[in-house]
SEVO-941103 format. One record per residue (C-alpha): x, y, z; residue in three letters. Coordinates in steps of 0.2 Angstrom, whole numbers, plus 5000, padded with zeros to 4 digits. Layout:
BEGIN
+------+------+------+-----+
!    x !    y !    z !  aa !
+------+------+------+-----+
!    X !    Y !    Z ! ALA !
...
+------+------+------+-----+
//
This chain:
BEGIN
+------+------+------+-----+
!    x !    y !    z !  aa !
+------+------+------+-----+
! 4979 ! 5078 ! 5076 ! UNK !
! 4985 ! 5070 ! 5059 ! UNK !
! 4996 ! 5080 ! 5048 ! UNK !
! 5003 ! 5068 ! 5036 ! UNK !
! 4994 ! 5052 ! 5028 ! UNK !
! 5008 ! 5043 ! 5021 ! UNK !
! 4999 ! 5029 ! 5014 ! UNK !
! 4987 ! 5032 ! 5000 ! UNK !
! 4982 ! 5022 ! 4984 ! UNK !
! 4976 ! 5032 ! 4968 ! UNK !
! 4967 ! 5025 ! 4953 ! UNK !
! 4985 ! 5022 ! 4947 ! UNK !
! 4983 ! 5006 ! 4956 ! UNK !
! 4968 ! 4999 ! 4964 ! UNK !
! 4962 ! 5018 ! 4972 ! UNK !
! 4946 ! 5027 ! 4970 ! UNK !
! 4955 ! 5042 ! 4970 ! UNK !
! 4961 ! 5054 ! 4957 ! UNK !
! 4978 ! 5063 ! 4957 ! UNK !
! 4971 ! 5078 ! 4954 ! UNK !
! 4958 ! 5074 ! 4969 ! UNK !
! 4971 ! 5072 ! 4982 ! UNK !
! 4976 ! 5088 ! 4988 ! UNK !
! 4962 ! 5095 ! 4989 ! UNK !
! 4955 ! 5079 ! 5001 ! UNK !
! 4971 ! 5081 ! 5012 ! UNK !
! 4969 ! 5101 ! 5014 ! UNK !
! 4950 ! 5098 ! 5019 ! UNK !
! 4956 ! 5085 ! 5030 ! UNK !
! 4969 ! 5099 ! 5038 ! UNK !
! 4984 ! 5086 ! 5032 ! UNK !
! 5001 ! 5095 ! 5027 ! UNK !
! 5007 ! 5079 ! 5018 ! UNK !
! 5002 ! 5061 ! 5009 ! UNK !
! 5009 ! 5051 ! 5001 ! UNK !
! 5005 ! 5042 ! 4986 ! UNK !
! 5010 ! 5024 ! 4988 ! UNK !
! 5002 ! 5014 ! 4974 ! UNK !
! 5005 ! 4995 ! 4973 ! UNK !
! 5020 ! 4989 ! 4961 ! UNK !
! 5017 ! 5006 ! 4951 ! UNK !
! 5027 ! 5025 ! 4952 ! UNK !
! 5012 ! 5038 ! 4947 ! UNK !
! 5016 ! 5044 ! 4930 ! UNK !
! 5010 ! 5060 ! 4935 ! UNK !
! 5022 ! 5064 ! 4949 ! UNK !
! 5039 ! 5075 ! 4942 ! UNK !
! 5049 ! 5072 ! 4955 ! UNK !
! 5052 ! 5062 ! 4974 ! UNK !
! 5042 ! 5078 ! 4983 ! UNK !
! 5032 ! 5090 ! 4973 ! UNK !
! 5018 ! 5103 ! 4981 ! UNK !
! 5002 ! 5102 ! 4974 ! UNK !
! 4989 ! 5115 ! 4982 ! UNK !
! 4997 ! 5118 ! 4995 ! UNK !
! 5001 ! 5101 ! 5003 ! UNK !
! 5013 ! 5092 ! 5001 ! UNK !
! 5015 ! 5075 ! 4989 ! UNK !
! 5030 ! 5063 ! 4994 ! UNK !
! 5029 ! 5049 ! 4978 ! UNK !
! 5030 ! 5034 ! 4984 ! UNK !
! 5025 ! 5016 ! 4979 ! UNK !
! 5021 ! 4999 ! 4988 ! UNK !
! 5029 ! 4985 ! 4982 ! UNK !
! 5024 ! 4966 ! 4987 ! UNK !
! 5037 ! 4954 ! 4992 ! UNK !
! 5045 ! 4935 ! 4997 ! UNK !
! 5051 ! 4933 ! 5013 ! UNK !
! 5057 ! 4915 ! 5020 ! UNK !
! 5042 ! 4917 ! 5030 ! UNK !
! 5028 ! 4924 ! 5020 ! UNK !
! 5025 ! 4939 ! 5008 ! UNK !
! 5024 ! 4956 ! 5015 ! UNK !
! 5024 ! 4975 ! 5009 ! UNK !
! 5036 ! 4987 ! 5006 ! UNK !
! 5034 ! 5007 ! 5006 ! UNK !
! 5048 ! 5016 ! 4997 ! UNK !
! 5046 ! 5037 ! 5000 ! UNK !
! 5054 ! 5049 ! 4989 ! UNK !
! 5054 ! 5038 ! 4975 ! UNK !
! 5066 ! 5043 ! 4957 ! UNK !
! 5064 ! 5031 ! 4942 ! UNK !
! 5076 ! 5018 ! 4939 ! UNK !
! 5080 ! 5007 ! 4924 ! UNK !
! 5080 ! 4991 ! 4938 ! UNK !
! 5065 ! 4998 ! 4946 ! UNK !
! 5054 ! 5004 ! 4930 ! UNK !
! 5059 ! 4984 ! 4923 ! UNK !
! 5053 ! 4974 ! 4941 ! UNK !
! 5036 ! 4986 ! 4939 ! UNK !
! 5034 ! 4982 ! 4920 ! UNK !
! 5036 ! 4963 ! 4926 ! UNK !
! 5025 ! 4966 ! 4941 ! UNK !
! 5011 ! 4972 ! 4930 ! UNK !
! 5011 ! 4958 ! 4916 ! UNK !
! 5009 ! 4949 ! 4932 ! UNK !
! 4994 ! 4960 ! 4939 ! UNK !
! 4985 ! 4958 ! 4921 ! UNK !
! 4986 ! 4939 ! 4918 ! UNK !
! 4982 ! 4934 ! 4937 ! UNK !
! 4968 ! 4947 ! 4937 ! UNK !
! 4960 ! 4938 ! 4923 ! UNK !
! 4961 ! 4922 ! 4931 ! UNK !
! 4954 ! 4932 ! 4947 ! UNK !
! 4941 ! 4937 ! 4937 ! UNK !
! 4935 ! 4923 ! 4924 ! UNK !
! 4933 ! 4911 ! 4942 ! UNK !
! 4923 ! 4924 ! 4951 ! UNK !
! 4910 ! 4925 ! 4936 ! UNK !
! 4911 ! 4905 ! 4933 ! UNK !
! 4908 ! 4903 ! 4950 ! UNK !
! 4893 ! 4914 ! 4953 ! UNK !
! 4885 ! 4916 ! 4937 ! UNK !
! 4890 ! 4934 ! 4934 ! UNK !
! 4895 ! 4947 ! 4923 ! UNK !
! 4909 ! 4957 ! 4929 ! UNK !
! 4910 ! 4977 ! 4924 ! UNK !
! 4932 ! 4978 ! 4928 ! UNK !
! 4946 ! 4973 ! 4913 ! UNK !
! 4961 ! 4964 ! 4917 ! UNK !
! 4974 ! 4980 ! 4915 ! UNK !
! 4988 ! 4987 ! 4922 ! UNK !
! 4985 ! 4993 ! 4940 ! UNK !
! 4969 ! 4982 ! 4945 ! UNK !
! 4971 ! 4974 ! 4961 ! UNK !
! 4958 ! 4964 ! 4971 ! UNK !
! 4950 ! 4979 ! 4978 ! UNK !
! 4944 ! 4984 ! 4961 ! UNK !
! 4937 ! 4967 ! 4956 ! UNK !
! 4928 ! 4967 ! 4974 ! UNK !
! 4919 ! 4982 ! 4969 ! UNK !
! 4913 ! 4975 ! 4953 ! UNK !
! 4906 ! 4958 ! 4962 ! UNK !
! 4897 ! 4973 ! 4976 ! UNK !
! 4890 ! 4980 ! 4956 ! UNK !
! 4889 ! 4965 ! 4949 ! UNK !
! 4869 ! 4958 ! 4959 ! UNK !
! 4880 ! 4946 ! 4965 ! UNK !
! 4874 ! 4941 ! 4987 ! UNK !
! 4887 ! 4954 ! 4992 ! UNK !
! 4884 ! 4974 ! 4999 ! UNK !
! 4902 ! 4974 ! 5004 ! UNK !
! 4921 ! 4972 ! 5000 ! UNK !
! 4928 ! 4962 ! 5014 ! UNK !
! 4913 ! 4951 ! 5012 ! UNK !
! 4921 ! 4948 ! 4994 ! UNK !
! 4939 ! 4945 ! 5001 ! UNK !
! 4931 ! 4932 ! 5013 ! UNK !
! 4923 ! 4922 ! 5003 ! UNK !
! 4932 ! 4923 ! 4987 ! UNK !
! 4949 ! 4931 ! 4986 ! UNK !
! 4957 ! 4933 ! 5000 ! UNK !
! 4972 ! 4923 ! 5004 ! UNK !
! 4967 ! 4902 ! 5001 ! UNK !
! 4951 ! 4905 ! 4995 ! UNK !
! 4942 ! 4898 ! 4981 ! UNK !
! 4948 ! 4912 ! 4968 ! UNK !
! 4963 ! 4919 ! 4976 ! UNK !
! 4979 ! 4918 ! 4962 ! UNK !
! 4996 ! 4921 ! 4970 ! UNK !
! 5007 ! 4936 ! 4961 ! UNK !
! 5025 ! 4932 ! 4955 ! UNK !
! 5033 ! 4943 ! 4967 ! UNK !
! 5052 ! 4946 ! 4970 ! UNK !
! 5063 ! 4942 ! 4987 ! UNK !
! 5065 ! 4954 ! 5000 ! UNK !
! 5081 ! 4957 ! 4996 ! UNK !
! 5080 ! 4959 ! 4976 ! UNK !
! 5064 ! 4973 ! 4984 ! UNK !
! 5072 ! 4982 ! 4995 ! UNK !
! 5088 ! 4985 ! 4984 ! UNK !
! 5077 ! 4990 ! 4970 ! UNK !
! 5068 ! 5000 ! 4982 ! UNK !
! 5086 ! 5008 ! 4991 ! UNK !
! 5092 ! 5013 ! 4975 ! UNK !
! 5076 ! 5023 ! 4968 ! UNK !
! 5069 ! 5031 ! 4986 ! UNK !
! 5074 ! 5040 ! 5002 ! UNK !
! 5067 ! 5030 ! 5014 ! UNK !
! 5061 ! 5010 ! 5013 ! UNK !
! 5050 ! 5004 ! 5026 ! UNK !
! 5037 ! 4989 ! 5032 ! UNK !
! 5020 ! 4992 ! 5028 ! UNK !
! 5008 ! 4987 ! 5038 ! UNK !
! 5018 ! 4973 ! 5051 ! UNK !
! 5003 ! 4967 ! 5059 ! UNK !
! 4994 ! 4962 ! 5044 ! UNK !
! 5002 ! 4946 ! 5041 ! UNK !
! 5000 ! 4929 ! 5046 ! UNK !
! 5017 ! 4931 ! 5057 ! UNK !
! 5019 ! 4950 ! 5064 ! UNK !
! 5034 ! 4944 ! 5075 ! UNK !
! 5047 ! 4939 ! 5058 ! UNK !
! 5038 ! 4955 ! 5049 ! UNK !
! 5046 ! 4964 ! 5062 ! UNK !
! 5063 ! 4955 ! 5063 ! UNK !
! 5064 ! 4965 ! 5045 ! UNK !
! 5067 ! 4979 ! 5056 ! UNK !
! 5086 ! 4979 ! 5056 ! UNK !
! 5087 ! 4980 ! 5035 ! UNK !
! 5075 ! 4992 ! 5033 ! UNK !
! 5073 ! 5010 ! 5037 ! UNK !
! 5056 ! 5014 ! 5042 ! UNK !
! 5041 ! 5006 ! 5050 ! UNK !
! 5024 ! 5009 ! 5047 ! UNK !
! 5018 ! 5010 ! 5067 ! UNK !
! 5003 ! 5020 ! 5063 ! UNK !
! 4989 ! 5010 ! 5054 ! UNK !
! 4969 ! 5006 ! 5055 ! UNK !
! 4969 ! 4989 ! 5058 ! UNK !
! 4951 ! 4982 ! 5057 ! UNK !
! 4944 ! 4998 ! 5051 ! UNK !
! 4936 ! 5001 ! 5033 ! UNK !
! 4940 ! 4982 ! 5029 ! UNK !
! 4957 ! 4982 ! 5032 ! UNK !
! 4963 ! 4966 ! 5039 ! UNK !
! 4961 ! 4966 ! 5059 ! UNK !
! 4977 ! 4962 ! 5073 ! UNK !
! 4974 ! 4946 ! 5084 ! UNK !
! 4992 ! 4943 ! 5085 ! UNK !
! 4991 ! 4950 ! 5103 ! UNK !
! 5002 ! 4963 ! 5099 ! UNK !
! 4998 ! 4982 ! 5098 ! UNK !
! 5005 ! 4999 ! 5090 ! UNK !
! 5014 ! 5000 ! 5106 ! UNK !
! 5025 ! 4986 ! 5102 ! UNK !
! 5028 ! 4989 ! 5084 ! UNK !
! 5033 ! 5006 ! 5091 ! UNK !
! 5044 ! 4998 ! 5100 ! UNK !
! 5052 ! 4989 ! 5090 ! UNK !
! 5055 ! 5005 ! 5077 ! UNK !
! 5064 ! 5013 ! 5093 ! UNK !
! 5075 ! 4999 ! 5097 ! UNK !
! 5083 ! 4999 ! 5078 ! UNK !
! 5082 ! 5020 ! 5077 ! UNK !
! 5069 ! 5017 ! 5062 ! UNK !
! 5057 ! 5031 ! 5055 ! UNK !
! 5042 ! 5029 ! 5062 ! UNK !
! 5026 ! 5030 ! 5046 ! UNK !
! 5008 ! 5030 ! 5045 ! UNK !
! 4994 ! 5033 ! 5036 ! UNK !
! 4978 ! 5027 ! 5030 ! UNK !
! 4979 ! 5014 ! 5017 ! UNK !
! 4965 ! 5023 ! 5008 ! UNK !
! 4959 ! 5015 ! 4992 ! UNK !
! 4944 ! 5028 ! 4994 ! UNK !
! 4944 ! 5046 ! 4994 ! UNK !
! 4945 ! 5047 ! 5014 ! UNK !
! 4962 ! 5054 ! 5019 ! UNK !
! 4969 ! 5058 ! 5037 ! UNK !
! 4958 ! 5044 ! 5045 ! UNK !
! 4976 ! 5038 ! 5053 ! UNK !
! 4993 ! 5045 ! 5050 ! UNK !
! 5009 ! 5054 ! 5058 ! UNK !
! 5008 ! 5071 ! 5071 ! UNK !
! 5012 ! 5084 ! 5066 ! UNK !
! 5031 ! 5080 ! 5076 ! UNK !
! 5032 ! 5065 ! 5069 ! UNK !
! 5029 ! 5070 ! 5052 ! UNK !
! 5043 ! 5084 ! 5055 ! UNK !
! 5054 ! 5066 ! 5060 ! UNK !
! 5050 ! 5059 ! 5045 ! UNK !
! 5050 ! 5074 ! 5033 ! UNK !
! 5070 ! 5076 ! 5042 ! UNK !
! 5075 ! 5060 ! 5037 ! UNK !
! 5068 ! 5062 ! 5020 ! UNK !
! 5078 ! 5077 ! 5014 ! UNK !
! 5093 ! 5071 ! 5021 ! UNK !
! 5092 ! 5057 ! 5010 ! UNK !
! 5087 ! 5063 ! 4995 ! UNK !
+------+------+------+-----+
//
C-alpha cells in the first residue's frame, strides 16, 4: 500500500493540479504524504519546508534540470527554504522556460498549420504545450504521441533549456533542502552514469511508473531492483512517487515503512 507520493507537479509548473486540490486527492487516495516537486520553481504558496494541509502531509520540494558529463538529468530536493542563490538559478531557469517555450511553440503551429490555446509564461513545460496540440484539431488524441513526434528529445521542434552543472544543482539544491536525490534514473539515455551520481547525492528515487501514463519506458535492462540496489550500497534514501502532472496521486510511491525512512531522514536535516 502507498502512503506517500513524493513526486507531484502542480499547475505552478506544467501540473493539472491545484494546490488547494492536493490534499484532498492524496487523503481519497489514503496517502499520509506528497510532495510537491515542481520543475525549476518553489510553490509560492507553501510557508515552510513541511506544512500540514487537511490532514496530510506537504513536504515542498522542487525538481530542478541539470548538466552532467554524460547527459542532462533531474534533481529532487525535499524540504526546500528559499535562498538568494536558489531564488536567482529559478528566476534564470524561467526567462529560460519563457523564451524556449515560445520557440516550442511558434514551430509546432508553423509546422502543422495550428493555432495554439498555451502562452509562453513562467512554468510551461512541454506537457502543457502537448495538451494544447491534443486541443488544438491538430492528428493527435494523446500527449506521448505529441512528444514522439514533435518535442521530445531530437525531434523536429524540441529546444534544449540552458541548464546549470550537477554540481552548481546540487549545491544550490544542498543549501536550500533536506534531502537531494535522482529523479527518475532509469529515464535517461544512460541509467548506468545516472546511477554513478549515487555517491554525491542523498537520495534516489527507486520507486517510479516507468511506461505508465506516458512516462518514458526502461529498456535499459535494468529494473527497480537494481536501482534499489544501488541506493543500499551508498546508504541513500530511498523516494518515490508518481510523477503526476494530472490529478491522479498515489498511483506509485513509498510504504508506509519507507515513508517513516524518509520522513526520519528529513527531520533530522532540517
Amino acid at each position: 500500500m502507498v502512503a506517500a507520493d513524493l513526486h507531484v507537479h502542480t499547475t505552478n509548473s506544467d501540473g493539472t493540479f491545484r494546490l488547494s486540490e492536493v490534499a484532498p486527492a492524496a487523503r481519497k487516495a489514503g496517502l499520509d504524504a506528497v510532495a510537491i516537486t515542481d520543475h525549476d520553481r518553489l510553490h509560492p504558496d507553501l510557508s515552510g519546508p513541511v506544512v500540514e494541509r487537511d490532514g496530510v502531509t506537504l513536504v515542498h520540494g522542487i525538481e530542478l534540470r541539470v548538466e552532467t558529463d554524460a547527459q542532462r538529468v533531474d534533481l529532487l530536493g525535499y524540504g526546500a527554504r528559499s535562498t538568494d542563490a536558489l531564488l536567482g538559478e529559478v528566476e534564470r531557469l524561467q526567462r529560460d522556460r519563457i523564451e524556449r517555450g515560445r520557440a516550442i511553440i511558434e514551430c509546432i503551429e508553423d509546422r502543422l498549420g495550428v493555432s495554439l490555446a498555451v502562452e509562453p509564461e513562467r512554468g510551461l513545460g512541454r506537457p502543457d504545450i502537448a495538451r494544447a496540440v491534443v486541443d488544438s484539431g491538430a492528428d493527435y488524441d494523446a500527449i506521448p504521441a505529441v512528444f514522439d513526434d514533435l518535442i521530445g528529445e531530437g525531434e523536429p521542434c524540441y529546444v534544449a533549456r540552458e541548464v546549470s552543472s550537477f554540481e552548481r544543482g546540487r549545491e544550490l539544491l544542498r543549501d536550500a533542502c533536506a534531502v537531494v536525490g535522482l529523479a527518475h534514473p532509469l529515464r535517461y539515455p544512460d541509467p548506468e552514469a545516472a546511477l554513478e551520481l549515487a555517491p554525491d547525492l542523498d537520495a534516489l528515487e527507486v520507486v517510479y511508473p516507468y511506461g505508465a501514463r506516458g512516462h518514458t519506458g526502461s529498456t535499459c535492462g535494468l529494473d527497480e531492483s537494481d536501482v534499489r540496489m544501488v541506493a543500499d550500497a551508498h546508504d541513500a534514501v530511498v523516494t518515490g512517487g508518481s510523477d503526476a502532472h494530472d490529478q491522479t496521486v498515489g498511483d506509485r510511491g513509498l510504504s508506509t515503512d519507507e515513508y517513516e525512512r524518509f520522513a526520519t531522514a528529513l527531520d533530522e536535516r532540517l
